[in-house]
ModelCIF file with pLDDT and N, C-alpha, C, O atoms, coordinates in Angstrom:
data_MODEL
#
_entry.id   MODEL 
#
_entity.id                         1 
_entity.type                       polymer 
_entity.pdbx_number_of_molecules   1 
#
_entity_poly.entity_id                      1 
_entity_poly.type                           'polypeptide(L)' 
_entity_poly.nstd_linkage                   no 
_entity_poly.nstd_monomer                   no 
_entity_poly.pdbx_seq_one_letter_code       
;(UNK)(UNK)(UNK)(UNK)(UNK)(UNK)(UNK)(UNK)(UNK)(UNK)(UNK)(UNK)(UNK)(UNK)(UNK)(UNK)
(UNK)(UNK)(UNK)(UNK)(UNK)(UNK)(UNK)(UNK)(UNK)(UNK)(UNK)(UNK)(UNK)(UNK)(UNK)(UNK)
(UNK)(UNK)(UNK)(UNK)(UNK)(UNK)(UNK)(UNK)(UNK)(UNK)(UNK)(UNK)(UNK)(UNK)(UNK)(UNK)
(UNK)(UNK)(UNK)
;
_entity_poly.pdbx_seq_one_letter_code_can   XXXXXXXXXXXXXXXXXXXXXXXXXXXXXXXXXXXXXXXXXXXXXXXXXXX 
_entity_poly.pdbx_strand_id                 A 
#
loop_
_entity_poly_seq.entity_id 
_entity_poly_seq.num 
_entity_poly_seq.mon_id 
_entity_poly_seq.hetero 
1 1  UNK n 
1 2  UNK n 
1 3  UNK n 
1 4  UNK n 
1 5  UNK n 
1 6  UNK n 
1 7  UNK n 
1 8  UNK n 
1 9  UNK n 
1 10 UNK n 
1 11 UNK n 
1 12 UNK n 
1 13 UNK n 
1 14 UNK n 
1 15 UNK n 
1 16 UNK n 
1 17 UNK n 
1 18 UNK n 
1 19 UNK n 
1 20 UNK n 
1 21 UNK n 
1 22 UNK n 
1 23 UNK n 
1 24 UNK n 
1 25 UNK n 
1 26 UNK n 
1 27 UNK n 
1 28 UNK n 
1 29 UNK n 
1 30 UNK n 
1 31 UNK n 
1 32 UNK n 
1 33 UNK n 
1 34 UNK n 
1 35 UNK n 
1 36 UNK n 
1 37 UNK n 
1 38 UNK n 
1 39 UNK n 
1 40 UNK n 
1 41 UNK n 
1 42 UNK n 
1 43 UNK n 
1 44 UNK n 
1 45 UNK n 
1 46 UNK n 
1 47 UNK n 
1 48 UNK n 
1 49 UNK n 
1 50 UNK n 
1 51 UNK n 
#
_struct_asym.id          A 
_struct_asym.entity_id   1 
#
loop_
_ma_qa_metric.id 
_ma_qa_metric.mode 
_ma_qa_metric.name 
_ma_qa_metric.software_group_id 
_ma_qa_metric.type 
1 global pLDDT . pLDDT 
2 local  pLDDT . pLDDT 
#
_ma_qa_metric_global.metric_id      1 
_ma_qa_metric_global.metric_value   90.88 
_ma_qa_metric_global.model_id       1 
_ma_qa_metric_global.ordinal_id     1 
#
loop_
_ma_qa_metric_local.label_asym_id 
_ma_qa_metric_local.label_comp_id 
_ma_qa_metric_local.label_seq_id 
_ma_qa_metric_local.metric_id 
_ma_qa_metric_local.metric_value 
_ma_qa_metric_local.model_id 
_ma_qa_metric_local.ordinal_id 
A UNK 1  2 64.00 1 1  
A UNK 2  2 68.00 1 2  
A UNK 3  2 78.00 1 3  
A UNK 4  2 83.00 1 4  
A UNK 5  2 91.00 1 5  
A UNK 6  2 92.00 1 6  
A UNK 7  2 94.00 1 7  
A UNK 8  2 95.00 1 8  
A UNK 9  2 94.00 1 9  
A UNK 10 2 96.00 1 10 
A UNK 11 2 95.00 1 11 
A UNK 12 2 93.00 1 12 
A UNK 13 2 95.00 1 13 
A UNK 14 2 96.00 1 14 
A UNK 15 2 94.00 1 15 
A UNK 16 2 92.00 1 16 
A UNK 17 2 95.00 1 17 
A UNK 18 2 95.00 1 18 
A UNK 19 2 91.00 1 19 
A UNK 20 2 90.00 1 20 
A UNK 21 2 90.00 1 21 
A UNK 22 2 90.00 1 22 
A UNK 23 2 85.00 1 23 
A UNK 24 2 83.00 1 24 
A UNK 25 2 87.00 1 25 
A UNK 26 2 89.00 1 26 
A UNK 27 2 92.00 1 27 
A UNK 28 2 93.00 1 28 
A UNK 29 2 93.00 1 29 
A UNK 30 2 95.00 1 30 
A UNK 31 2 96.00 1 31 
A UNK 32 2 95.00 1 32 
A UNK 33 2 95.00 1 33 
A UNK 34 2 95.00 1 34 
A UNK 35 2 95.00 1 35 
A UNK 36 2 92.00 1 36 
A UNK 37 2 90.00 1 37 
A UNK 38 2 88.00 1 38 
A UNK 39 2 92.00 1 39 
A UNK 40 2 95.00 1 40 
A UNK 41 2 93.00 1 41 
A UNK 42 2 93.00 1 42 
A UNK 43 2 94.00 1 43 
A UNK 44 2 95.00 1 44 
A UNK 45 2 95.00 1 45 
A UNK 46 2 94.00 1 46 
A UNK 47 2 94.00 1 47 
A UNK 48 2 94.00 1 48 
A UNK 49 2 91.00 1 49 
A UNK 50 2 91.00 1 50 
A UNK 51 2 80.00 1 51 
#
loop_
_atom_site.group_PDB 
_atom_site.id 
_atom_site.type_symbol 
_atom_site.label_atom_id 
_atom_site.label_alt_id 
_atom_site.label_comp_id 
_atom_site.label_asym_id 
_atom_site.label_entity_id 
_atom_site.label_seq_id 
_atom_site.pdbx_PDB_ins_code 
_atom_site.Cartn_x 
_atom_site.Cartn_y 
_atom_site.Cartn_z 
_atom_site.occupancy 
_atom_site.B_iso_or_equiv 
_atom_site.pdbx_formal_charge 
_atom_site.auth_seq_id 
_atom_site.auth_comp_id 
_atom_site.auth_asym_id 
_atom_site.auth_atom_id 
_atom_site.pdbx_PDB_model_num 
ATOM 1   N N  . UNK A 1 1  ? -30.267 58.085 -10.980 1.00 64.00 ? 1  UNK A N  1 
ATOM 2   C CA . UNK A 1 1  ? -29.692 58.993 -10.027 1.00 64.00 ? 1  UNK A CA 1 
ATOM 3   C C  . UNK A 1 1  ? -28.203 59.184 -10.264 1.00 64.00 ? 1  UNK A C  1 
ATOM 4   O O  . UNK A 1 1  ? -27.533 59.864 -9.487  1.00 64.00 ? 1  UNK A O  1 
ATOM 5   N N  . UNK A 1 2  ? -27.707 58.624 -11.274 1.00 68.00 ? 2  UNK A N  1 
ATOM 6   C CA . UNK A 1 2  ? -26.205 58.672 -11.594 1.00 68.00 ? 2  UNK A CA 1 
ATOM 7   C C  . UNK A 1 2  ? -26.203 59.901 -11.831 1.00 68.00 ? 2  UNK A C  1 
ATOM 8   O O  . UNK A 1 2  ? -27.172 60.606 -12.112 1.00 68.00 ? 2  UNK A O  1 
ATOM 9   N N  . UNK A 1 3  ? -24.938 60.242 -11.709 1.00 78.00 ? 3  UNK A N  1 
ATOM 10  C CA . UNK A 1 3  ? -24.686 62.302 -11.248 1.00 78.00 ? 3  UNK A CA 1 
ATOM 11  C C  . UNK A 1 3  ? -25.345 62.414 -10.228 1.00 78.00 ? 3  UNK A C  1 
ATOM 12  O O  . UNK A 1 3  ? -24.362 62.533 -9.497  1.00 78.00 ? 3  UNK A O  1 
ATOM 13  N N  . UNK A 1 4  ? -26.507 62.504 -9.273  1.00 83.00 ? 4  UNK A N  1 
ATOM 14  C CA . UNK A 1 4  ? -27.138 63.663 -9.197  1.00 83.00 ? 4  UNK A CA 1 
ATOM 15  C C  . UNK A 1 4  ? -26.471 64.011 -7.651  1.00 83.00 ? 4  UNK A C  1 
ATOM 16  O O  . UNK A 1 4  ? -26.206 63.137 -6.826  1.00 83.00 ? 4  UNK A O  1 
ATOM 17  N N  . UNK A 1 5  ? -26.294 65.241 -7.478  1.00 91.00 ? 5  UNK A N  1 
ATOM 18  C CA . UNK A 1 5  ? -26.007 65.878 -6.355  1.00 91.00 ? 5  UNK A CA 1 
ATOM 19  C C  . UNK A 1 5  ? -27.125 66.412 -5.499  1.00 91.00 ? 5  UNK A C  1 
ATOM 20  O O  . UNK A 1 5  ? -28.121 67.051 -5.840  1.00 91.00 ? 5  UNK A O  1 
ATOM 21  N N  . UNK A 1 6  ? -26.597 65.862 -3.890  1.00 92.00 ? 6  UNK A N  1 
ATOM 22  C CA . UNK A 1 6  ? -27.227 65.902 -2.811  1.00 92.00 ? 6  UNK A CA 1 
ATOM 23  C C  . UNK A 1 6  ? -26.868 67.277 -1.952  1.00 92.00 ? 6  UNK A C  1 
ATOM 24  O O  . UNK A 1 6  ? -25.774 67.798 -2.167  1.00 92.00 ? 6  UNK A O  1 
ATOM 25  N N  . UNK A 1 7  ? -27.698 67.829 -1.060  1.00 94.00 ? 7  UNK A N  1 
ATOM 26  C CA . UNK A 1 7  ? -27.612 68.814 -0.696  1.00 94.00 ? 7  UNK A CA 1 
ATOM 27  C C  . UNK A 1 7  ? -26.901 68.166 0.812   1.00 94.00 ? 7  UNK A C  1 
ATOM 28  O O  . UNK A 1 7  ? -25.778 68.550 1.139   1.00 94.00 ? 7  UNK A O  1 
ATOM 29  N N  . UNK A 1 8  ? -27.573 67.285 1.568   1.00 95.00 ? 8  UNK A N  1 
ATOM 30  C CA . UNK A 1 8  ? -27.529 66.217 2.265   1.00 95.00 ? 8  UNK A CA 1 
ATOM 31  C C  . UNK A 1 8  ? -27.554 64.760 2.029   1.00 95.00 ? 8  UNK A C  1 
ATOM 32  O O  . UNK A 1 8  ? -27.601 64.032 1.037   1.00 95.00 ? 8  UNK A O  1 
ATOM 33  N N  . UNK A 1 9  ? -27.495 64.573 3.596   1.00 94.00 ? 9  UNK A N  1 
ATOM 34  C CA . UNK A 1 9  ? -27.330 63.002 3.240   1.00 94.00 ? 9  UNK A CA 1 
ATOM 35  C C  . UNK A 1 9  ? -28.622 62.328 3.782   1.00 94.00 ? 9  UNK A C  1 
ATOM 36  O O  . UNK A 1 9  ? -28.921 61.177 3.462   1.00 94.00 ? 9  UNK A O  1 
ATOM 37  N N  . UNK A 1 10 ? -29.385 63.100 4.626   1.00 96.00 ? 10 UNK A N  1 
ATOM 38  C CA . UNK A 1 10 ? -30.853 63.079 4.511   1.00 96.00 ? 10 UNK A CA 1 
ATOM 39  C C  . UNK A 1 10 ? -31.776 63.381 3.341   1.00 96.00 ? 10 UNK A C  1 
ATOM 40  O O  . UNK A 1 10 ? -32.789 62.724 3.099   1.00 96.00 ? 10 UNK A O  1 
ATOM 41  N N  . UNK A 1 11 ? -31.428 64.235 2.761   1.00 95.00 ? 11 UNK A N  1 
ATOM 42  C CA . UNK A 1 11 ? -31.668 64.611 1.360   1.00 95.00 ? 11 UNK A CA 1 
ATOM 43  C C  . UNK A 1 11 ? -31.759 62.867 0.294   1.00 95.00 ? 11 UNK A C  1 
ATOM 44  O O  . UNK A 1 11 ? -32.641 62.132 -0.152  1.00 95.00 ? 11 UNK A O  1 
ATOM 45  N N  . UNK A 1 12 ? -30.565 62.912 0.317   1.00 93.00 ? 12 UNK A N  1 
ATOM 46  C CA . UNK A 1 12 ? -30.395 61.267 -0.549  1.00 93.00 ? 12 UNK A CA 1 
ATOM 47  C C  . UNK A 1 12 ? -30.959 59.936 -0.173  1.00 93.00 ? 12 UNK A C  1 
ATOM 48  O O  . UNK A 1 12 ? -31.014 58.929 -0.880  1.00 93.00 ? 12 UNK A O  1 
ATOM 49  N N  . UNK A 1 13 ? -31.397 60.106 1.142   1.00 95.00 ? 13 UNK A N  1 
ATOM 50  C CA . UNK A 1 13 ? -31.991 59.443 2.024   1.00 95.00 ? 13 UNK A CA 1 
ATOM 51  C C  . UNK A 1 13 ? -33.667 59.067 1.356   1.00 95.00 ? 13 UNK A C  1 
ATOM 52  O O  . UNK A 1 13 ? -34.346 58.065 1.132   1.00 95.00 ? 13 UNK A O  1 
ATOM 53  N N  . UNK A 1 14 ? -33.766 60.333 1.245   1.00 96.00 ? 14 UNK A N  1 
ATOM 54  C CA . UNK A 1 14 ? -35.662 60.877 1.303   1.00 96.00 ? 14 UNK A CA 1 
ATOM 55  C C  . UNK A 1 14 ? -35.332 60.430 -0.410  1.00 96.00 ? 14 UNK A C  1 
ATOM 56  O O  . UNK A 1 14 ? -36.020 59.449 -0.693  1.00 96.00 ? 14 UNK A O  1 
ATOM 57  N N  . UNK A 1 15 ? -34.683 60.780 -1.299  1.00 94.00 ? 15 UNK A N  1 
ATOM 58  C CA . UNK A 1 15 ? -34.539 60.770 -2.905  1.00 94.00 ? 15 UNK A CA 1 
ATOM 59  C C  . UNK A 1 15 ? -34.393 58.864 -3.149  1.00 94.00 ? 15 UNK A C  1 
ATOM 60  O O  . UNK A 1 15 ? -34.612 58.298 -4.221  1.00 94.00 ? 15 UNK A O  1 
ATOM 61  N N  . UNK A 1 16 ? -34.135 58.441 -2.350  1.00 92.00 ? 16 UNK A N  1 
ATOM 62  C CA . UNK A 1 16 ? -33.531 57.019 -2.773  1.00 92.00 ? 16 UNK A CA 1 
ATOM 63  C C  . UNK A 1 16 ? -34.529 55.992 -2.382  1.00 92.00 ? 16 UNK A C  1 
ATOM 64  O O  . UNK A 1 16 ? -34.428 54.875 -2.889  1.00 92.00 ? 16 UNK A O  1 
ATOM 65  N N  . UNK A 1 17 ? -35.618 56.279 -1.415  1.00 95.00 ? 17 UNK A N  1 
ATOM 66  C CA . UNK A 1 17 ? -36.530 55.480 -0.598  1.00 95.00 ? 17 UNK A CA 1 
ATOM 67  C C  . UNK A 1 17 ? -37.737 55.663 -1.542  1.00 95.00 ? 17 UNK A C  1 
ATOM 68  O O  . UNK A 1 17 ? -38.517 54.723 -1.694  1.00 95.00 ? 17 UNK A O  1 
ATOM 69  N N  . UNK A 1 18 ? -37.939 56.931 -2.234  1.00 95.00 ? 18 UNK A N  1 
ATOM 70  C CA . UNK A 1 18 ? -38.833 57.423 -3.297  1.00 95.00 ? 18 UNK A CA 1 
ATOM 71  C C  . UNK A 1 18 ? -38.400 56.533 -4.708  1.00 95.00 ? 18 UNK A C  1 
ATOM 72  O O  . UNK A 1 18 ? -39.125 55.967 -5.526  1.00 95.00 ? 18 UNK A O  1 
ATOM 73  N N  . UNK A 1 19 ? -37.396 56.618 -4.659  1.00 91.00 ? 19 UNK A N  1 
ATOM 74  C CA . UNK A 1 19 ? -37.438 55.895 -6.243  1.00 91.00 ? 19 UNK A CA 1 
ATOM 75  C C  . UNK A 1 19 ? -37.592 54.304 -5.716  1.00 91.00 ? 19 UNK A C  1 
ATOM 76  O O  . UNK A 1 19 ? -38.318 53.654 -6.467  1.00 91.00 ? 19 UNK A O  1 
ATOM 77  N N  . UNK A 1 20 ? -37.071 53.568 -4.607  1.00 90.00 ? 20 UNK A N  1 
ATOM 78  C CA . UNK A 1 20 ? -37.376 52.491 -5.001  1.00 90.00 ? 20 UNK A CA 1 
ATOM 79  C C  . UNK A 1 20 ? -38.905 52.496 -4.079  1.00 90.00 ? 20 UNK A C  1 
ATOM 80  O O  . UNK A 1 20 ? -39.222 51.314 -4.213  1.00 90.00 ? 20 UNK A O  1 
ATOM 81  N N  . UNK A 1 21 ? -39.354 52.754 -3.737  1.00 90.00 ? 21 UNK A N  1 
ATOM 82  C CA . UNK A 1 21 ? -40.967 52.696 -3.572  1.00 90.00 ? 21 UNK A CA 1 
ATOM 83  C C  . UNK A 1 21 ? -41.696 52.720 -4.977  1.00 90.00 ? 21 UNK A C  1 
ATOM 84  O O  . UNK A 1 21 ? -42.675 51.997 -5.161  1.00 90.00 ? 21 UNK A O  1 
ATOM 85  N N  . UNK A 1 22 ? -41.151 53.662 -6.092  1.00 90.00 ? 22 UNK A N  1 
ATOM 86  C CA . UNK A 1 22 ? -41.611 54.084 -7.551  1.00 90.00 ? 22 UNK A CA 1 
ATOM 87  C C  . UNK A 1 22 ? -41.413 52.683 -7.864  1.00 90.00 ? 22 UNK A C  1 
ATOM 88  O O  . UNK A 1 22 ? -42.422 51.983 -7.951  1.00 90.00 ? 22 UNK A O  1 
ATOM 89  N N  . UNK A 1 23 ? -40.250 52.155 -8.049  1.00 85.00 ? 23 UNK A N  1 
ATOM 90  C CA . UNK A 1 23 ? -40.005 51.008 -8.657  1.00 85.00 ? 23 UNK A CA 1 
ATOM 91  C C  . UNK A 1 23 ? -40.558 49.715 -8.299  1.00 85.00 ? 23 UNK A C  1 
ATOM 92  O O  . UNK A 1 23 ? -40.521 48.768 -9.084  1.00 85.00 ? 23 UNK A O  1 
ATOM 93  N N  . UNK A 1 24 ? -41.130 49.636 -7.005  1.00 83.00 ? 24 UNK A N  1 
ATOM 94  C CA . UNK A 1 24 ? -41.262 48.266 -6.541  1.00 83.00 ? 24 UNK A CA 1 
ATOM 95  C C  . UNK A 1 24 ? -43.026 48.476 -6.747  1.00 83.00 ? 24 UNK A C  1 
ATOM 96  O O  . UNK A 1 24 ? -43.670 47.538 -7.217  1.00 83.00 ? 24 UNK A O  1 
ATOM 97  N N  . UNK A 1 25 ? -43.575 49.505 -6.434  1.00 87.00 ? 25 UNK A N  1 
ATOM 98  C CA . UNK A 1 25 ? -45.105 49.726 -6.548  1.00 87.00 ? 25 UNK A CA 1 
ATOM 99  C C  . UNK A 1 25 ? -45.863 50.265 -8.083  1.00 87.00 ? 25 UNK A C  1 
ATOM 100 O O  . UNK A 1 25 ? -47.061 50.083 -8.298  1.00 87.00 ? 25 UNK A O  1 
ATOM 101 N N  . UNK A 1 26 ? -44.976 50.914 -9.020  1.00 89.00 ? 26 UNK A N  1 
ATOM 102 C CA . UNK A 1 26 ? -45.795 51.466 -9.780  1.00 89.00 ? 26 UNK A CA 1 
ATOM 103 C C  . UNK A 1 26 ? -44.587 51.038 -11.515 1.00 89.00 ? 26 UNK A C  1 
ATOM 104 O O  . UNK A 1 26 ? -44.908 51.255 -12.683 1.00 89.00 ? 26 UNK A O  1 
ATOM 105 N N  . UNK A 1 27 ? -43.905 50.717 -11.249 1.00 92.00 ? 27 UNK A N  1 
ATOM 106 C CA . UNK A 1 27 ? -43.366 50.211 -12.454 1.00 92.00 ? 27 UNK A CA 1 
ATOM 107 C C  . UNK A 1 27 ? -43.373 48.544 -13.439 1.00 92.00 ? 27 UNK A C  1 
ATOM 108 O O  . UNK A 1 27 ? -42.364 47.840 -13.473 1.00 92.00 ? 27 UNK A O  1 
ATOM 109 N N  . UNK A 1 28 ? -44.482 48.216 -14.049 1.00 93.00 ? 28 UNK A N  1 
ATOM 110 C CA . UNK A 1 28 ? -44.433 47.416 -14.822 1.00 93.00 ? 28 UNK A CA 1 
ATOM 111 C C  . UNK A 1 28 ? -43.152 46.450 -15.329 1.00 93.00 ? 28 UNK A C  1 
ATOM 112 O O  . UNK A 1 28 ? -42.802 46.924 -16.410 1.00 93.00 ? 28 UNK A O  1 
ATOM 113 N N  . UNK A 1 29 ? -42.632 45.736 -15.125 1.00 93.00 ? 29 UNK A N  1 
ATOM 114 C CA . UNK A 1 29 ? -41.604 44.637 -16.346 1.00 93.00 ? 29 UNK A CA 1 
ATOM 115 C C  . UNK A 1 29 ? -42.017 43.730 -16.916 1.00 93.00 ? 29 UNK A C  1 
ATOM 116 O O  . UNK A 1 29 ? -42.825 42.959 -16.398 1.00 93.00 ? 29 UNK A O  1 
ATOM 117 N N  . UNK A 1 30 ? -41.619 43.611 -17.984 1.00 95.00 ? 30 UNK A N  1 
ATOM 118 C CA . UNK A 1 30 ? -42.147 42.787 -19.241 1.00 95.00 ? 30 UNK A CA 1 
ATOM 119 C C  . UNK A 1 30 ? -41.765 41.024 -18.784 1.00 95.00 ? 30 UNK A C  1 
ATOM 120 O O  . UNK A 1 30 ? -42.293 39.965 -19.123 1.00 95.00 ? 30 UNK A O  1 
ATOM 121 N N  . UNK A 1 31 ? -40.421 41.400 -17.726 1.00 96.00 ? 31 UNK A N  1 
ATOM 122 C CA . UNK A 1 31 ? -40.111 39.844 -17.646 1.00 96.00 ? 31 UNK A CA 1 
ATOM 123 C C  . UNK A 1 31 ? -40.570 39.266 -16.245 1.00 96.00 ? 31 UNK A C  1 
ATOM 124 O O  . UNK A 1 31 ? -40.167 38.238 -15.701 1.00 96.00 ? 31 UNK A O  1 
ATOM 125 N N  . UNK A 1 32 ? -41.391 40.059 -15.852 1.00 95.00 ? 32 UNK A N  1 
ATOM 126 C CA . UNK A 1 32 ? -42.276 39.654 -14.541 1.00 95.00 ? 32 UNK A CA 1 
ATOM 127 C C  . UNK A 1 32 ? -44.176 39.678 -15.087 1.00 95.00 ? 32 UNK A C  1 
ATOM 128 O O  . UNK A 1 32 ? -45.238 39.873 -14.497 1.00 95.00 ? 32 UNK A O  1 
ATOM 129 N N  . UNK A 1 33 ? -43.875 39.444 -16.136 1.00 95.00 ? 33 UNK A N  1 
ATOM 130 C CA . UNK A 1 33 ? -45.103 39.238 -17.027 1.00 95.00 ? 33 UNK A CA 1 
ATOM 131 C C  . UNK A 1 33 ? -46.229 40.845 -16.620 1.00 95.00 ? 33 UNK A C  1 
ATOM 132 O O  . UNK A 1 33 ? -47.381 40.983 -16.210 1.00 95.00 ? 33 UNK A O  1 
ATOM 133 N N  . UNK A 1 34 ? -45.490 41.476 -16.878 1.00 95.00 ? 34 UNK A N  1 
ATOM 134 C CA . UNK A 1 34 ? -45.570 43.283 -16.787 1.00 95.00 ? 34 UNK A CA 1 
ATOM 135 C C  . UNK A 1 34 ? -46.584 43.459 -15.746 1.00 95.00 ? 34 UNK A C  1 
ATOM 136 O O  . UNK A 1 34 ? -47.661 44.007 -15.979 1.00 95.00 ? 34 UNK A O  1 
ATOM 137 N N  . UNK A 1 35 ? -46.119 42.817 -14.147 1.00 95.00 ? 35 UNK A N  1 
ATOM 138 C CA . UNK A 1 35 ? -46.620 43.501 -13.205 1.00 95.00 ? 35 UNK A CA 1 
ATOM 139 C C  . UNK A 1 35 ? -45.417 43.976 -12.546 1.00 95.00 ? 35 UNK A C  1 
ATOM 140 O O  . UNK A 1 35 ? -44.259 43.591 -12.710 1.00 95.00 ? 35 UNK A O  1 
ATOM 141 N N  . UNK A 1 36 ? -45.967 45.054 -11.621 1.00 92.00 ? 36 UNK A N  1 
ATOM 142 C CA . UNK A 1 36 ? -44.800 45.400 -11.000 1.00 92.00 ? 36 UNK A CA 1 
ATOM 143 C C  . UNK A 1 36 ? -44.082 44.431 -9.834  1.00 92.00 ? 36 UNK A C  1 
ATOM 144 O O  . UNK A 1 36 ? -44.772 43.603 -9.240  1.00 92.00 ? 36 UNK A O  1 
ATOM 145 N N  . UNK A 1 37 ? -42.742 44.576 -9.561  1.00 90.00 ? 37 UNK A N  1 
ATOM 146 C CA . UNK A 1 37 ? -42.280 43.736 -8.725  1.00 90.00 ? 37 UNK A CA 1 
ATOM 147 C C  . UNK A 1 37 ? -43.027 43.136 -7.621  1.00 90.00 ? 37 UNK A C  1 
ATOM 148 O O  . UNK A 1 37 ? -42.931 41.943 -7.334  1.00 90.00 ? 37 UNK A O  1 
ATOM 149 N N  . UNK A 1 38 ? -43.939 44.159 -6.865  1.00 88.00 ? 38 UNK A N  1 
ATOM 150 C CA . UNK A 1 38 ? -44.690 44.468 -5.159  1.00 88.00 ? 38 UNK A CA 1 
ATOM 151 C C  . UNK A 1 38 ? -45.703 43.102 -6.001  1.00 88.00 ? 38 UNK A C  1 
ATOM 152 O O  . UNK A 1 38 ? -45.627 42.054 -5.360  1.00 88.00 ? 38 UNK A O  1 
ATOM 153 N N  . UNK A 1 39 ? -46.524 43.005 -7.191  1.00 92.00 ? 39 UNK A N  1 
ATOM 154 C CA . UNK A 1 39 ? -47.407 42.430 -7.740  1.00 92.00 ? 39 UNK A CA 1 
ATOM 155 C C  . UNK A 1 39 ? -46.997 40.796 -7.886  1.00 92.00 ? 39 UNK A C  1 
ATOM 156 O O  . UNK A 1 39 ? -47.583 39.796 -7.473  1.00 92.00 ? 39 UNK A O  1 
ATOM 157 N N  . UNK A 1 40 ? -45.473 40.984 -8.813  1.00 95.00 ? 40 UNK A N  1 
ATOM 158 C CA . UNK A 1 40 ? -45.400 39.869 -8.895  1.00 95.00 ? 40 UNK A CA 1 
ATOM 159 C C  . UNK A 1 40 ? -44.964 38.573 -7.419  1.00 95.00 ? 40 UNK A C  1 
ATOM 160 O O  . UNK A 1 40 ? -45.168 37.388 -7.154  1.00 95.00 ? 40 UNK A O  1 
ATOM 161 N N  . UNK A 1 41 ? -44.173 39.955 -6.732  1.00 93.00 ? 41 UNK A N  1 
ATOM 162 C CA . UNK A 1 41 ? -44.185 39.032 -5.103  1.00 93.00 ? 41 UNK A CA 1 
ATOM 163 C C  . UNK A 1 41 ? -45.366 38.461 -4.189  1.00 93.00 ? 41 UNK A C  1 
ATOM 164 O O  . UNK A 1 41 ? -45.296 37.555 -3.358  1.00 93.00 ? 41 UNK A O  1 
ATOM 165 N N  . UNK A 1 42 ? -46.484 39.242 -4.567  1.00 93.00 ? 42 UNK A N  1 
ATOM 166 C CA . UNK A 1 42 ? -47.704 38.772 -4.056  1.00 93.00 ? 42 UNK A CA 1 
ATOM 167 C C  . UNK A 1 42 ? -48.333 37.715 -4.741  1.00 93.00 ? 42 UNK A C  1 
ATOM 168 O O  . UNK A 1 42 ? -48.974 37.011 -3.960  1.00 93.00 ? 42 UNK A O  1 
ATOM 169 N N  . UNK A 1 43 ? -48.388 37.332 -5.955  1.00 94.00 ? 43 UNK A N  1 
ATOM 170 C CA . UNK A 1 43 ? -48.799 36.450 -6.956  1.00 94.00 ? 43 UNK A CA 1 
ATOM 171 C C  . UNK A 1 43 ? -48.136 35.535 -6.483  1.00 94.00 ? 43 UNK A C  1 
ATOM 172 O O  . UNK A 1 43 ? -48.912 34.998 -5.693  1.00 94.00 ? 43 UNK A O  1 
ATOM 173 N N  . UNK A 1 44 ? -46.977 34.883 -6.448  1.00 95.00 ? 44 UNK A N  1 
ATOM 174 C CA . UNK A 1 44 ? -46.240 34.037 -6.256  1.00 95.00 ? 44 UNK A CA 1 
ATOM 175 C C  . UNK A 1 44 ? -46.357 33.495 -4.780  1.00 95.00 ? 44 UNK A C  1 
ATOM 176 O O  . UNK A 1 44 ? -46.427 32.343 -4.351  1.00 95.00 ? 44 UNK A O  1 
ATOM 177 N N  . UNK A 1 45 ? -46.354 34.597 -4.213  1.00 95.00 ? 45 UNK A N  1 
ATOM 178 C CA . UNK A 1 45 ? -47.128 33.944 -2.728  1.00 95.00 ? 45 UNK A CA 1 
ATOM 179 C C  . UNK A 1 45 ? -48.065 32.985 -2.695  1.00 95.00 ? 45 UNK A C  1 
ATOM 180 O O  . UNK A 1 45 ? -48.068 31.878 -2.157  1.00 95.00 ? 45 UNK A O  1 
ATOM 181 N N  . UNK A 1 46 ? -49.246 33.833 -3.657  1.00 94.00 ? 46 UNK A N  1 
ATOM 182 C CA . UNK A 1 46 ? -50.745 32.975 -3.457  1.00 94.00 ? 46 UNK A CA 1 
ATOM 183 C C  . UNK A 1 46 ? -50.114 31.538 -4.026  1.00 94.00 ? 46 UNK A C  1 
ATOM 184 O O  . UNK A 1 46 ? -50.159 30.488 -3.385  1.00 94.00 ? 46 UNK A O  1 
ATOM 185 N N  . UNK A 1 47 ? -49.336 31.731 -5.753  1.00 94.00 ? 47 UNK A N  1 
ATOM 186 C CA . UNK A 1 47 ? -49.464 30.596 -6.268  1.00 94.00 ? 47 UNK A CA 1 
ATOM 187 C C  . UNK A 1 47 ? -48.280 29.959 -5.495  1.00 94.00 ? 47 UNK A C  1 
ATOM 188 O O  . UNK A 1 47 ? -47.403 30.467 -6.194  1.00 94.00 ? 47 UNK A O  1 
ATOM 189 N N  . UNK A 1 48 ? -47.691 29.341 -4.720  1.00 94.00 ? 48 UNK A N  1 
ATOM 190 C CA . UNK A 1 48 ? -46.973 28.635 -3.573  1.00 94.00 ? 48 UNK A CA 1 
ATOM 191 C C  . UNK A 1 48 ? -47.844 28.331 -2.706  1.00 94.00 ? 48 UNK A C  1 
ATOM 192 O O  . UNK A 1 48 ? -47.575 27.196 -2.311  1.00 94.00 ? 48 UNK A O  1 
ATOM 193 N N  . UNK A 1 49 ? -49.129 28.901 -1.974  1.00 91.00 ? 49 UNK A N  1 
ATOM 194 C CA . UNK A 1 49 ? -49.958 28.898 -0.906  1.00 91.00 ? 49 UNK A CA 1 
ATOM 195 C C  . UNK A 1 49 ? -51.440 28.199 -1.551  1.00 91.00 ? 49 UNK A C  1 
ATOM 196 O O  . UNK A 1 49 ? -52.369 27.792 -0.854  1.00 91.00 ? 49 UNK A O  1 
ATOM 197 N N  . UNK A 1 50 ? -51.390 28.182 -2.977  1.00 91.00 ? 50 UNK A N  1 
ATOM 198 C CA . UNK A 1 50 ? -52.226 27.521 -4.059  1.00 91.00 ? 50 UNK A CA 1 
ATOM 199 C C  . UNK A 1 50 ? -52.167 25.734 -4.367  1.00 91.00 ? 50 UNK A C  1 
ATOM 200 O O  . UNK A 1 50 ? -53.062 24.898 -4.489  1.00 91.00 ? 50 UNK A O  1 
ATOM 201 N N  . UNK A 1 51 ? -50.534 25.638 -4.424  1.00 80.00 ? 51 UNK A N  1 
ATOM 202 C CA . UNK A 1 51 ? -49.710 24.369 -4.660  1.00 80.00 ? 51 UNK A CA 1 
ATOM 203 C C  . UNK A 1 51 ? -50.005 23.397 -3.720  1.00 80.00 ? 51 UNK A C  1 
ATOM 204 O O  . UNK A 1 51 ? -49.434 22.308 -3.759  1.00 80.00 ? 51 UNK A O  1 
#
C-alpha cells in the first residue's frame, strides 16, 4: 500500500482491514512451515492444549 492514495479515511479503513484479513487467512509463509498465520495460530493452540 506504499503510495497509494485514499479518497477517504473510511476508504483506507475498508483497504487496510482487507489486506490484513488477505494476509492473516489466505497467505502461506515458508517460515511458519507454509501455513498461513490464522493456521499456524490455531496449530499451536492445539499443540500447547496437546502438551
Amino acid at each position: 500500500m506504499n503510495g497509494t492514495l485514499f479518497q477517504s479515511l473510511t476508504e483506507a479503513r475498508d483497504r487496510i482491514e482487507a489486506w490484513k484479513t488477505d494476509h492473516s487467512r489466505h497467505r502461506p509463509y515458508s517460515s511458519l512451515g507454509h501455513l498461513t498465520p490464522l493456521e499456524f495460530a490455531l496449530k499451536s493452540r492445539l499443540d500447547a492444549k496437546a502438551a
